[in-house]
C-alpha positions as CSV (number, residue, x, y, z in Angstrom):
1,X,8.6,8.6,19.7
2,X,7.4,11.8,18.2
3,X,8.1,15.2,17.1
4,X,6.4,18.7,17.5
5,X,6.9,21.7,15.8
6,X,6.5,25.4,17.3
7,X,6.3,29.0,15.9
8,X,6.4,31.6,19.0
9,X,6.2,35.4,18.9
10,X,7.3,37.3,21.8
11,X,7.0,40.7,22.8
12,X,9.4,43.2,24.6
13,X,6.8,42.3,27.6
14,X,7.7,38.8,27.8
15,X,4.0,38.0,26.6
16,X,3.7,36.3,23.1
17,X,1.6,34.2,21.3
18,X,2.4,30.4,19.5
19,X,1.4,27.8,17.0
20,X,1.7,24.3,17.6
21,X,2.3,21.1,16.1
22,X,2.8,17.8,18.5
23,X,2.6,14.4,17.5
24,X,3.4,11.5,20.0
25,X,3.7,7.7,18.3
26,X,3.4,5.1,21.5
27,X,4.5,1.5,21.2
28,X,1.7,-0.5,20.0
29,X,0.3,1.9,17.0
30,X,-0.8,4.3,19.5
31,X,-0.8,8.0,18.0
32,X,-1.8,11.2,19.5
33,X,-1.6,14.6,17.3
34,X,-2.4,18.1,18.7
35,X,-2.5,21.4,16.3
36,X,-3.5,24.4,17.8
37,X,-2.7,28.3,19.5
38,X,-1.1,28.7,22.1
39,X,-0.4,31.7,24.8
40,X,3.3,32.0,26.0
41,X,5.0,34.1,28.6
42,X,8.7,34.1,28.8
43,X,11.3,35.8,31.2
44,X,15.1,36.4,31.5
45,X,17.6,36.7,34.5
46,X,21.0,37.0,33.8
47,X,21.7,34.1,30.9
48,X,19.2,32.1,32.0
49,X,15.4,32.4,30.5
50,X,12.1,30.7,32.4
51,X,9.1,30.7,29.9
52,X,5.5,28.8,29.8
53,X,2.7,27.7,27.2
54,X,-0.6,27.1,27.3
55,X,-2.6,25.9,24.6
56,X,-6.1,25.0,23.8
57,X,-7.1,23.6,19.9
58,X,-8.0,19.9,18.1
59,X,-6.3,17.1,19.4
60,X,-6.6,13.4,17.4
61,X,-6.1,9.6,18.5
62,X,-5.7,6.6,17.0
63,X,-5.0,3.3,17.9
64,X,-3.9,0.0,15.9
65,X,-3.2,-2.9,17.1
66,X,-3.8,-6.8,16.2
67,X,-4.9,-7.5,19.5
68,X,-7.4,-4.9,20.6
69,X,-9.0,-3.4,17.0
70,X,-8.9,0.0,15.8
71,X,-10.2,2.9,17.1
72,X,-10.0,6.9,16.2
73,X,-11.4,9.9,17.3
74,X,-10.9,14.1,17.7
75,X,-12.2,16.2,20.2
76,X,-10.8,19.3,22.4
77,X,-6.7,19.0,22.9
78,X,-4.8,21.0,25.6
79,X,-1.3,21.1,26.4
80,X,0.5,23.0,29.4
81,X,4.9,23.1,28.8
82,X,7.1,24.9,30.7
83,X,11.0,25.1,29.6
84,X,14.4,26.6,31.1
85,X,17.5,27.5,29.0
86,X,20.6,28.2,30.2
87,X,22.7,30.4,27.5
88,X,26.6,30.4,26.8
89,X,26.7,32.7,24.1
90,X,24.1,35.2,22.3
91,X,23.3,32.3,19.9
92,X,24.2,29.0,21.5
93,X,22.1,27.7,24.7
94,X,21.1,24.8,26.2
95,X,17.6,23.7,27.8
96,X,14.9,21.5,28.6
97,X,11.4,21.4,29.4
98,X,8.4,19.4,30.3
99,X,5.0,19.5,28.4
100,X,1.5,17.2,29.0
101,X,-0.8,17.3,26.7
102,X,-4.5,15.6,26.2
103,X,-7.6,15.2,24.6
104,X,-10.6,15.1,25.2
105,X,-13.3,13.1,22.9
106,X,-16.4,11.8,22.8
107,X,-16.9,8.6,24.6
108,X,-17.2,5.8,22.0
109,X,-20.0,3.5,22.6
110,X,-19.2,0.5,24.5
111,X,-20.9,-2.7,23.9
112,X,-20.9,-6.0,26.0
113,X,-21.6,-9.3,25.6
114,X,-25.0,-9.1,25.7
115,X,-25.6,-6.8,23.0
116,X,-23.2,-8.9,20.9
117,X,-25.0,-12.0,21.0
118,X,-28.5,-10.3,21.0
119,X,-27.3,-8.9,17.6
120,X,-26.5,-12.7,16.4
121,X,-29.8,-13.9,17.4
122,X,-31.4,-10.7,15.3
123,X,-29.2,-11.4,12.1
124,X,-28.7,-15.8,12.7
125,X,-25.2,-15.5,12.2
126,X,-23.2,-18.5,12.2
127,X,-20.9,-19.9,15.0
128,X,-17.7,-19.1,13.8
129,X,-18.6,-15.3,12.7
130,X,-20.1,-15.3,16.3
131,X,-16.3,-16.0,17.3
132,X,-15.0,-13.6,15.1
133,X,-17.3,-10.7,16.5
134,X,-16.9,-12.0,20.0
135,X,-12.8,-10.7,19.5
136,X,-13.4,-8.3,18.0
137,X,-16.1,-6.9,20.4
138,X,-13.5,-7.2,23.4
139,X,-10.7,-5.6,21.3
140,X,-12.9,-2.4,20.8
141,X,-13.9,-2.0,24.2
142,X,-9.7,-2.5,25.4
143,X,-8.9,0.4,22.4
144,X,-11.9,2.9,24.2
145,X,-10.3,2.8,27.4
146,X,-7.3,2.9,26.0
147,X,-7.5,6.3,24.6
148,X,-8.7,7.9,27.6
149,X,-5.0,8.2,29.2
150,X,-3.4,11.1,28.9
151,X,0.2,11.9,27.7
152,X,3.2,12.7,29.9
153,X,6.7,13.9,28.0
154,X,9.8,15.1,29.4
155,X,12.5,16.5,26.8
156,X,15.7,17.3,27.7
């Protein structure tokens, strides 16, 4: 589930410029955001219209869940749609497209087991707190990787 908004400008030469807005909500608290400019070429052949986008600006993720933690970062976002349009009338058409966006962030630092019960041993923390940091330990490494994937959408 999600939404995106875009402003395009395009000139007589089929060459234009954009603003964009996309946010994507996955199932399990995942969220991915994009805002950024974007270069757009479009063409026309009889009532049908071809055009393309690419854009480069910030891109954001979060993710959380009860079961692997929380984790959020920003970094470089880029997104590549293409869309076709079939139209009936001067103001009524019909389309679809395809656009993948993704970002790229910083890797988060990932800690294992071993640094988790050196850390104990530094700070003699108690058994069940050890349990408590154990989870939470392997829910923050499952929510790094997770955010590495990118984003595939298809709208119709």
């Amino acid at each position: 589930m999600g939404g995106s908004f875009s402003y395009q400008h395009v000139f007589n030469s089929g060459y234009g410029f954009g603003l964009n807005f996309i946010r994507d909500i996955g199932s399990d608290c995942i969220r991915t955001e994009y805002l950024g400019p974007s270069f757009v070429k479009y063409q026309s052949k009889d009532k049908w219209t071809y055009g393309y986008a690419i854009g480069l600006g910030y891109g954001h993720f979060s993710f959380d869940s009860d079961r692997f933690g929380y984790n959020d970062c920003g970094g470089l976002g880029y997104f590549v749609e293409a869309e076709v349009e079939r139209r009936f009338t001067k103001w009524f058409g019909l389309g679809g497209g395809l656009r993948v966006f993704n970002i790229t962030a910083k890797k988060p630092e990932l800690r294992d087991l071993s640094y988790v019960f050196k850390t104990f041993e530094e700070r003699n923390l108690s058994v069940q707190r050890k349990r408590y940091l154990i989870s939470a330990a392997k829910r923050s490494l499952a929510s790094a990787y997770l955010h590495y994937l990118p984003t595939l959408r298809i709208d119709l």
